[in-house]
MIFI-561020 format. One record per residue (C-alpha): x, y, z; residue in three letters; residue number from 1. Coordinates in steps of 0.02 Angstrom, whole numbers. Each point is the difference from the previous one (the first is absolute). Layout:
REM MIFI-561020
((X,Y,Z),ALA,NUM) ...
This chain:
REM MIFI-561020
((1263,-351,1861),UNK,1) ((-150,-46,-71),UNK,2) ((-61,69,-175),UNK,3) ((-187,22,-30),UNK,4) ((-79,71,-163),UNK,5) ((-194,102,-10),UNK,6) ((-131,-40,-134),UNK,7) ((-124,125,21),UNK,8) ((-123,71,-154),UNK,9) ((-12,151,102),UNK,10) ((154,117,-8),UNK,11) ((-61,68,190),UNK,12) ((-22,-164,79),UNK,13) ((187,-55,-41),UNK,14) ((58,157,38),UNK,15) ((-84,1,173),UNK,16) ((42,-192,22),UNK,17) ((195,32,-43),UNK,18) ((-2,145,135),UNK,19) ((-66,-89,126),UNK,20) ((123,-142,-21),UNK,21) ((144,103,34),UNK,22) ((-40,-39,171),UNK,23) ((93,-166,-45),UNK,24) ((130,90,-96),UNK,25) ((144,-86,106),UNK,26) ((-79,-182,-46),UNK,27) ((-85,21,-141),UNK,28) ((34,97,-181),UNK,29) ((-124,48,-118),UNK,30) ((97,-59,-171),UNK,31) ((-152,45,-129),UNK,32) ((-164,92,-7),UNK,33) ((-136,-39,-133),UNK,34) ((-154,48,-59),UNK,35) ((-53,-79,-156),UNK,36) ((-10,-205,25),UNK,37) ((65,-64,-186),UNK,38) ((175,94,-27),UNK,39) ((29,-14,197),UNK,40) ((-17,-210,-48),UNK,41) ((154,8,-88),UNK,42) ((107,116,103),UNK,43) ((-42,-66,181),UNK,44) ((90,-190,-33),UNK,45) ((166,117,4),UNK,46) ((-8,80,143),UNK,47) ((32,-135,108),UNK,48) ((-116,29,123),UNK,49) ((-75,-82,172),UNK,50) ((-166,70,2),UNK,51) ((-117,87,-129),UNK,52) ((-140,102,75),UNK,53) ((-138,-31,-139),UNK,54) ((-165,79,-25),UNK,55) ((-148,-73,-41),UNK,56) ((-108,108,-116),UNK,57) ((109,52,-122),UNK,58) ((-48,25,-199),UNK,59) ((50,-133,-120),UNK,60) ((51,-135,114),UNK,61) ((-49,-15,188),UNK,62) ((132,-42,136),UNK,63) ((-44,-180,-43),UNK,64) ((-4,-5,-168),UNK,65) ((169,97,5),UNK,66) ((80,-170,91),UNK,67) ((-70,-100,-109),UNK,68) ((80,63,-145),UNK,69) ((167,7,105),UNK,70) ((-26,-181,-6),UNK,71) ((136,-43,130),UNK,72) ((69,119,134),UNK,73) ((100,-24,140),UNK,74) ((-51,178,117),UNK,75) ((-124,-19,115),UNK,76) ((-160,153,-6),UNK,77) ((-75,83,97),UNK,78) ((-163,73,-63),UNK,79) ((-71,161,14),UNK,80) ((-188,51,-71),UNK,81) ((-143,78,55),UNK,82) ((-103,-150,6),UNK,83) ((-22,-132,118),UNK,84) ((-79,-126,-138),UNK,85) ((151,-75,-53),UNK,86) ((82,-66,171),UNK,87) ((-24,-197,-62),UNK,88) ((74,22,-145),UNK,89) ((145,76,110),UNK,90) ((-5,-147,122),UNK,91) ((25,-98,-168),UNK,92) ((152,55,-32),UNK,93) ((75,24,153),UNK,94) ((26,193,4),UNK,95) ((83,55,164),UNK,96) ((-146,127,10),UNK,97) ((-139,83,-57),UNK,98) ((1,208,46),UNK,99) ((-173,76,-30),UNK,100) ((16,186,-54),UNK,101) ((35,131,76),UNK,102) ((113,-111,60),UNK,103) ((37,18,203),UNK,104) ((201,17,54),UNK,105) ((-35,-162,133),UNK,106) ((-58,-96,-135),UNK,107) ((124,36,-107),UNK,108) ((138,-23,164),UNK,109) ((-90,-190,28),UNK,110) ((13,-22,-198),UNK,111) ((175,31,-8),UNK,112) ((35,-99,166),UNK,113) ((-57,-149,-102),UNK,114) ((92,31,-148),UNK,115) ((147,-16,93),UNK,116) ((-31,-145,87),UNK,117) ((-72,-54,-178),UNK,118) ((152,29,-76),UNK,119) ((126,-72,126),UNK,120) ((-94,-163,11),UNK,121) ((33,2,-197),UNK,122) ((184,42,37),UNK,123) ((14,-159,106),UNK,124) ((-98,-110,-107),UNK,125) ((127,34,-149),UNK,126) ((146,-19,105),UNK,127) ((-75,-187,56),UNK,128) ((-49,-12,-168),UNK,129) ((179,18,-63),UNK,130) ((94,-123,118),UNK,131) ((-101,-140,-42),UNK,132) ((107,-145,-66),UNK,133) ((-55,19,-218),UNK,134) ((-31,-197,15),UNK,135) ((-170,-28,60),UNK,136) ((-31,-179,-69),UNK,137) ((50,-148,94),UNK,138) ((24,-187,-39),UNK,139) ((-96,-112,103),UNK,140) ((68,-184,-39),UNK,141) ((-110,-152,55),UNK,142) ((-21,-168,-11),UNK,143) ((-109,33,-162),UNK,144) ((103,129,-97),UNK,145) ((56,200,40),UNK,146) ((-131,125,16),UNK,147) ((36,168,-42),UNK,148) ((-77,128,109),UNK,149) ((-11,178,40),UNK,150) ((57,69,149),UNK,151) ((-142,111,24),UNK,152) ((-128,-130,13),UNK,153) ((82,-93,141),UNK,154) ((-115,31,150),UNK,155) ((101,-79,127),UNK,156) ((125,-183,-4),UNK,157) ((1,-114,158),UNK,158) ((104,-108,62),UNK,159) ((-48,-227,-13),UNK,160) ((128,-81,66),UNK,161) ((149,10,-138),UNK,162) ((-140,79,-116),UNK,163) ((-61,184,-21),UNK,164) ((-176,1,-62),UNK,165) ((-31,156,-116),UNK,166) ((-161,91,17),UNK,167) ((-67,83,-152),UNK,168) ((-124,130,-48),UNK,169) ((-91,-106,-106),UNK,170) ((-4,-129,131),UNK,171) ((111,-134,-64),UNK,172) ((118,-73,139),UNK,173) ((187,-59,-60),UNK,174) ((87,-114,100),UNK,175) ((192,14,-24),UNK,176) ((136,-119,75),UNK,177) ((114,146,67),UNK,178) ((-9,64,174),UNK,179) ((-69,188,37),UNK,180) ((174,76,35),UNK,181) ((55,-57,-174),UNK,182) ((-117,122,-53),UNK,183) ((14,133,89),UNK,184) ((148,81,-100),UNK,185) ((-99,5,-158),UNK,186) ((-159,94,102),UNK,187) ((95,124,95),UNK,188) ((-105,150,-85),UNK,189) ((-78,135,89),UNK,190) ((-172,-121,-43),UNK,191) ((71,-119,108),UNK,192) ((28,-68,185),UNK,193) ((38,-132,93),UNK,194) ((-143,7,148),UNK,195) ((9,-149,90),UNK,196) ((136,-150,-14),UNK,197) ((-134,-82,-144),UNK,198) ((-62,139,-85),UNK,199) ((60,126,-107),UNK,200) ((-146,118,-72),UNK,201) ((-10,127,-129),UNK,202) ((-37,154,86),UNK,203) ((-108,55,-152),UNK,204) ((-139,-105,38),UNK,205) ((-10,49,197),UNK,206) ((-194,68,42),UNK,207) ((29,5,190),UNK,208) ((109,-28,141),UNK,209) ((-63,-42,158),UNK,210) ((68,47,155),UNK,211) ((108,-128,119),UNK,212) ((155,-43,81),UNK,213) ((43,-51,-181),UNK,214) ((-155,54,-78),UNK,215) ((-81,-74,-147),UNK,216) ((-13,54,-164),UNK,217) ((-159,-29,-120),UNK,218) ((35,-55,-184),UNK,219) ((-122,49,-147),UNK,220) ((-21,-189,-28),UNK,221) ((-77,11,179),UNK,222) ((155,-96,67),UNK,223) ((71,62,195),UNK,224) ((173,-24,28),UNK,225) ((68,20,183),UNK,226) ((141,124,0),UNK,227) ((158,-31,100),UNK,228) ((22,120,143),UNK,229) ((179,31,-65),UNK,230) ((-77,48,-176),UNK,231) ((-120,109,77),UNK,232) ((114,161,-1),UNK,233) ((69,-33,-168),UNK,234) ((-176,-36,-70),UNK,235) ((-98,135,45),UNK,236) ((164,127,-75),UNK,237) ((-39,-76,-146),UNK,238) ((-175,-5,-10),UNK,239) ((-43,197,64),UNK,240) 
């Protein structure tokens, strides 16, 4: 069940707004209605909400302003005025939607079609968020000395020989005198795959795959790695 809150300067417009989401009573619950912007700043962060439906124009502190003094918030919004001026600044910060006033019931349907896929891509993220491995450094020795390097700027390590050759996002190479397998223990995160039998890429920094009996996948460093046809099925799982 999802919990939504209204911030509305006009007593009628959250009234009308909360009545017409009881359409969505069996998904969604309306936990808090407000109409003045500064006390509903400190009472909103304990609701616990998914979604706040924020006005614009409001007295004292706009829909914007009111974020901004939130400072952090972790509820995505959905906003609701009778303007259409503001729909960058929306963009900006990623509201789900933006409901001009009178606000139509298939708008509002689409809106809250979003929010739940909104909010169940959030879901996931937190869950692959939460089974990543807590070390995210790893030692790189070489002939030279040990670097020290973060996981998430590894854009892909292939195979030399008995060397894997590190690829980083600031474009130094590292060439280390272990063979890929040895490392493929300490990258078995959700960032990370094995595509080929010499490459293993971080699936962060994929900008395209291309279709094949493999396929081949575009890097951000502008790098194409051939993908093994039997990768294919367990590559595109993980990428959509």
């Amino acid at each position: 069940m999802l919990r939504a809150a209204i911030l509305d300067d006009e007593i009628r417009g959250s009234k009308i707004l909360a009545h017409k989401l009881a359409i969505f009573e069996d998904e969604l619950q309306v936990a808090g209605i407000f109409n003045e912007p500064v006390p509903a700043a400190d009472l909103i962060a304990g609701l616990n909400i998914d979604v706040l439906f924020l006005d614009v124009e409001m007295p004292l502190l706009n829909g914007f302003q009111f974020l901004e003094r939130l400072g952090s918030f972790d509820f995505e919004v959905i906003f609701t005025t009778a303007y259409d001026s503001y729909t960058l600044e929306a963009l900006r910060l990623s509201a789900v939607d933006y409901l001009l006033k009178p606000i139509d019931e298939d708008d509002l349907q689409t809106a809250i079609i979003r929010l739940k896929k909104r909010v169940t891509e959030k879901a996931k993220y937190k869950v692959i968020k939460a089974e990543k491995k807590p070390n995210n450094r790893l030692a790189l020795p070489t002939a030279e000395g040990v670097y020290i390097v973060d996981k998430a700027n590894i854009i892909r390590v292939e195979a030399m020989s008995n060397y894997s050759v590190f690829m980083l996002t600031d474009t130094r190479k590292i060439i280390v005198s272990k063979t890929l397998k040895e490392f493929e223990p300490v990258l078995d995160d959700v960032s990370f795959m094995r595509i080929n039998r010499s490459v293993i890429v971080n699936l962060d920094f994929v900008v395209k795959y291309r279709k094949g009996d493999g396929g081949t996948l575009e890097l951000s460093d502008g790098s194409e790695i051939e993908v093994s046809p039997q990768k294919k099925e367990a590559l595109l799982f993980r990428l959509f």
